[in-house]
N, C-alpha and C positions, 0 to 999 in steps of 0.2 A: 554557608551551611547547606547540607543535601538534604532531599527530603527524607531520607532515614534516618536522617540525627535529631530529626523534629519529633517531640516529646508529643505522643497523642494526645493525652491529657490536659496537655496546655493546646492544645490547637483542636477546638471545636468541628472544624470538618473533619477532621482525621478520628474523634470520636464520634461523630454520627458515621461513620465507614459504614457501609451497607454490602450485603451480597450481591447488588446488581437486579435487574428485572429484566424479564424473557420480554423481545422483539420478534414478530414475524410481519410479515408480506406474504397475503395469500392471492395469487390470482391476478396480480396488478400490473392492470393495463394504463398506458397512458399515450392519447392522442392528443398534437398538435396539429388542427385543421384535420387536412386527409392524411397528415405524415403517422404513424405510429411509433415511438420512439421507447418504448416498454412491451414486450409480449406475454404478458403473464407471468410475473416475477413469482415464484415462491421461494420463500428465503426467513428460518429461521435462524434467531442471533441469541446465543444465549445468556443467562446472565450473567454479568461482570466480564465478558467478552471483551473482549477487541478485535471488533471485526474491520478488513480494508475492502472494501468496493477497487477494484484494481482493474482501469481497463485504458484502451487510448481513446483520446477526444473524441467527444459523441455515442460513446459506448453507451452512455443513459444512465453513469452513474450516479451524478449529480445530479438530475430527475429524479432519483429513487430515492435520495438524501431528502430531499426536499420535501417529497410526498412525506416523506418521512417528518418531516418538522413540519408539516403543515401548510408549506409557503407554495404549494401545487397540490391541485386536487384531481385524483387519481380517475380515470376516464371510467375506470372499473376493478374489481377486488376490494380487498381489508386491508388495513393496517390498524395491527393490532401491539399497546405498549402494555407488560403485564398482564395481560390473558383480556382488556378489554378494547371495543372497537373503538379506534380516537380518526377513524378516516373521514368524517365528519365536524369532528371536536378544532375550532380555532387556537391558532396557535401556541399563543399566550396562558393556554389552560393543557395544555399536552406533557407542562413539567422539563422541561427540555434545555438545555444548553449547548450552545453555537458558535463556534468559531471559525473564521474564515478567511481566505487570504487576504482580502485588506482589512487591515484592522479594525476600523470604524470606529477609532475613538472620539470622544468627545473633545475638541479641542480646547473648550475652555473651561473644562473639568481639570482636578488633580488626577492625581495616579488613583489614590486611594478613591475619590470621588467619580473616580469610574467605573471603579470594582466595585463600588458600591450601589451601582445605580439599579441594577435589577433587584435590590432589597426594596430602593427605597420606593420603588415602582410598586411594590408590593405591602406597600405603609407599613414596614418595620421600621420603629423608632431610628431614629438618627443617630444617636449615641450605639446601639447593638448596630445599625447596618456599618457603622464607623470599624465598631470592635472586629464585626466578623469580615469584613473588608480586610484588613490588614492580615487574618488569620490566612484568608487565601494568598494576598500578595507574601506569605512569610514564606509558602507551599511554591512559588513561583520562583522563591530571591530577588524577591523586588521590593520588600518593608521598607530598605532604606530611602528609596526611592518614592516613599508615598506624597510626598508637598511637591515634587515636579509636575508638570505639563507631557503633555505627548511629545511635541516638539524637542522636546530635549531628553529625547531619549532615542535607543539607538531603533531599527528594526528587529531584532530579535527581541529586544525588552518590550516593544509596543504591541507586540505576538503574546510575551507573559502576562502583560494587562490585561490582552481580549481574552485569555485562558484564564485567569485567576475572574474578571467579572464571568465565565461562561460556569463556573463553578460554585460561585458563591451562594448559589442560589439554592445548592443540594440538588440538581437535577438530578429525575431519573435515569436519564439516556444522554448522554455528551457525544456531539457532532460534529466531526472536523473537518471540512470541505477543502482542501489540498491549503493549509495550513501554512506550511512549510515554502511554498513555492514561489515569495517574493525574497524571501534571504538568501545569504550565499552562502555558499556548499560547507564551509566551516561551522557557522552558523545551524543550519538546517541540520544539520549532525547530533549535533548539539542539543538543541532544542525537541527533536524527537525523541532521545534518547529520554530526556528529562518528563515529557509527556508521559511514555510508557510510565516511567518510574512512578509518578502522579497516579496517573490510570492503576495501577497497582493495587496502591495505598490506598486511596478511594474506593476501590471496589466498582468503579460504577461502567453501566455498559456502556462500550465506545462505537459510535462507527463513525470511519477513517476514510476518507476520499481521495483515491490518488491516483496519478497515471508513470507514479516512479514506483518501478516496481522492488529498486532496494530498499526503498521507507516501509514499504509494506513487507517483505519479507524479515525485516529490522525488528519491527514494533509487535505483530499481530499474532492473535491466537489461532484465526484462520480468518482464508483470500476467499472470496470469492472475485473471479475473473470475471470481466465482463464483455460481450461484442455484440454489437446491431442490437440493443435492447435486448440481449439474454445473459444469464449466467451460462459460460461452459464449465465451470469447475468450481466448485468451493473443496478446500482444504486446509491443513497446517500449509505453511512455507515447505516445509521438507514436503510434503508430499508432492506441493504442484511444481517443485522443483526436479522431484525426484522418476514422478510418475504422473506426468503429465497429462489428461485425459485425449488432448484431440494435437494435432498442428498449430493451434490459433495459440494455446495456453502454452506450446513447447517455444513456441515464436516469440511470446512476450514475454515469459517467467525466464530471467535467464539470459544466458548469449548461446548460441548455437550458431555451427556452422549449417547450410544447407547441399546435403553434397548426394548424386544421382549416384544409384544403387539399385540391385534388382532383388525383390522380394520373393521367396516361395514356403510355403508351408509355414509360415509363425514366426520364418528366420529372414534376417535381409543381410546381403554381402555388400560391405561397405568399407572402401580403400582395404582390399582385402583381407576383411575380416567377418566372419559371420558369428551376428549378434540379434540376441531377440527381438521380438518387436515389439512395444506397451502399447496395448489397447487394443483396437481391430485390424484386425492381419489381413492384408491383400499377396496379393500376387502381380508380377510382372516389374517393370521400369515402375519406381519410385523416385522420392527425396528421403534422406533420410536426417533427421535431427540432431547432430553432433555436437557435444558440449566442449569447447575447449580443455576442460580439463581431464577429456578421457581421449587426447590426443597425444604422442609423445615423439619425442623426436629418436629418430633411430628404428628401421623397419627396413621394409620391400619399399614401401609408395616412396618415388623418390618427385622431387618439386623445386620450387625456387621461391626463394622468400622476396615478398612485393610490401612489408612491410613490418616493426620490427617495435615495439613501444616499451619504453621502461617506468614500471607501477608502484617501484618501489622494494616490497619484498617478492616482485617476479617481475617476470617478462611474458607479454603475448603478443606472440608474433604472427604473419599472414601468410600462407603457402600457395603458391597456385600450384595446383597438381594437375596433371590426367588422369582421370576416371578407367577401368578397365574396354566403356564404351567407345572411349574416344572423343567425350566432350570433357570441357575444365570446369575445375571447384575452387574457390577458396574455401581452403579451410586453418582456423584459426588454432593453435599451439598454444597451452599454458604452461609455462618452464622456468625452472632456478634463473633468479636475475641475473647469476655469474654466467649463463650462457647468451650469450652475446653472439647475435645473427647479424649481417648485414644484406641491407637489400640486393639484390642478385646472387646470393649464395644459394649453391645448391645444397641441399638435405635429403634427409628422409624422412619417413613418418609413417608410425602405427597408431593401430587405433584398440580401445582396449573392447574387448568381448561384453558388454553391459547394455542391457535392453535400451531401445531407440524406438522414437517416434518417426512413424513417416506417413507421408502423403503419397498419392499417384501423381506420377510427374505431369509437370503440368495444372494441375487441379491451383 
């Protein structure tokens, strides 16, 4: 059964459904020793959000999560859940639910006896933390499941446990520190999908910790990016896909080729084509950000393909071309899977007229 077919009525969390509560970070700094690994976060999340913390290891996302639960105290700033300051307030009183990539089940608890364990933390009778245990593993697809052990169960079902206990509890804010990232790819599909869908239903605000940037483009209502303990961009998916604010978010959001180009006035000339530029315009020798699927086969730039992959409903393929300067690019072709390249064929390739990120080369 999905969780849309689940009758609100009979299932107690899906009647207490709430609108969610506003999150912010104002100011929040956080030092390790002399290292600084936070520089003044501000970052409102709003309610029933789904927001992803999106950066690569050491970006300080997972510090800011934390601060955020409590289990780091913040060198300096607020953290504020619902319009009050909880950046002093311990854990356990923040209202809060957690889940993370190792499960942390109890091994010699039940299914249900584990999803039930933050009620009974909370000396809700044994018979209600029983009932409403089962209402969240029903939210999960896992009721049948509740007289098993961890052990006997697979990892993505031991992922639904730590989700149905991170929930039962009606937290205000649900936390998901890269969740996802001990399963396999089938798996982790899967189970994200089914989150969002939860996250939904619930109403309740999420933030989502990841350094995959398709989970996060997948699930969220909006990214913020992160590097060296800062936010460069928060937005929807389509935006930091679309319009990228600096090189660092066009680097990460996405695949791009990087290919040398000369900038002047707003426009940059790239495998001869001239297309805008997003965000601040330079002049002179650049790189510029090319997305494979604004490449096509069939143009002027002619090259030789160094590599050739099939995805299923396409193919993307790798070109080495010369530049008009006379250094080489790869760049990467998104194309019908019935076209079929082999390495060392020669081609050609255009590029389409649509605004581009770049850098000064070099930089």
């Amino acid at each position: 059964m999905t969780i849309d077919a689940i009758d609100t009525d009979e299932n107690a969390l899906l009647a207490a459904r709430g609108q969610g509560v506003p999150v912010a970070f104002q100011g929040v700094v956080k030092e390790f020793g002399s290292t600084r690994v936070l520089h003044g976060v501000d970052l409102d999340i709003r309610p029933g959000e789904f927001l992803s913390l999106l950066g690569p290891s050491g970006c300080g996302k997972t510090t800011l999560l934390r601060i955020l639960a409590g289990l780091e105290q913040a060198t300096s700033g607020v953290v504020r859940i619902d319009g009050a300051d909880v950046s002093t307030v311990p854990t356990n009183r923040r209202d809060l639910g957690m889940v993370f990539q190792a499960y942390s089940l109890f091994p010699h608890l039940t299914v249900q006896q584990n999803a039930a364990f933050g009620l009974e933390r909370r000396r809700v009778a044994k018979v209600e933390a029983a009932r409403r245990a089962l209402d969240a593993l029903r939210l999960v697809g896992l009721e049948h499941l509740a007289d098993r052990y961890p052990h006997q169960l697979s990892g993505g079902q031991q992922q639904r446990v730590a989700l149905a206990r991170a929930i039962v509890t009606e937290p205000r804010v649900l936390l998901l520190d890269e969740p996802l990232s001990a399963l396999d790819a089938k798996v982790r599909v899967q189970l994200r999908d089914e989150i969002r869908a939860l996250q939904l239903r619930l109403g309740i605000t999420t933030v989502f910790v990841t350094h995959d940037q398709e989970e996060a483009l997948a699930v969220s209502d909006r990214i913020a990016v992160m590097d060296a303990g800062r936010i460069e961009q928060i937005g929807t998916p389509e935006d930091l896909y679309l319009h990228p604010a600096t090189p660092g978010v066009a680097a990460f959001v996405g695949l791009s080729s990087i290919v040398p180009a000369v900038a002047r006035s707003g426009f940059v000339e790239v495998l001869g084509t001239r297309a805008p530029i997003l965000g601040d315009a330079v002049d002179g020798s650049v790189e510029a950000f090319v997305r494979p699927e604004n490449v096509r086969l069939g143009g002027s730039v002619l090259g030789t393909v160094v590599e050739s992959t099939f995805l299923g409903s396409m193919r993307r393929s790798v070109v080495r071309v010369e530049t008009a300067d006379g250094s080489a690019a790869l760049v990467r072709v998104q194309h019908a899977a019935s076209e079929r390249l082999e390495v060392g064929e020669r081609v050609t390739l255009s590029v389409d007229a649509v605004p581009v990120v770049v850098r000064p080369r070099g930089a």
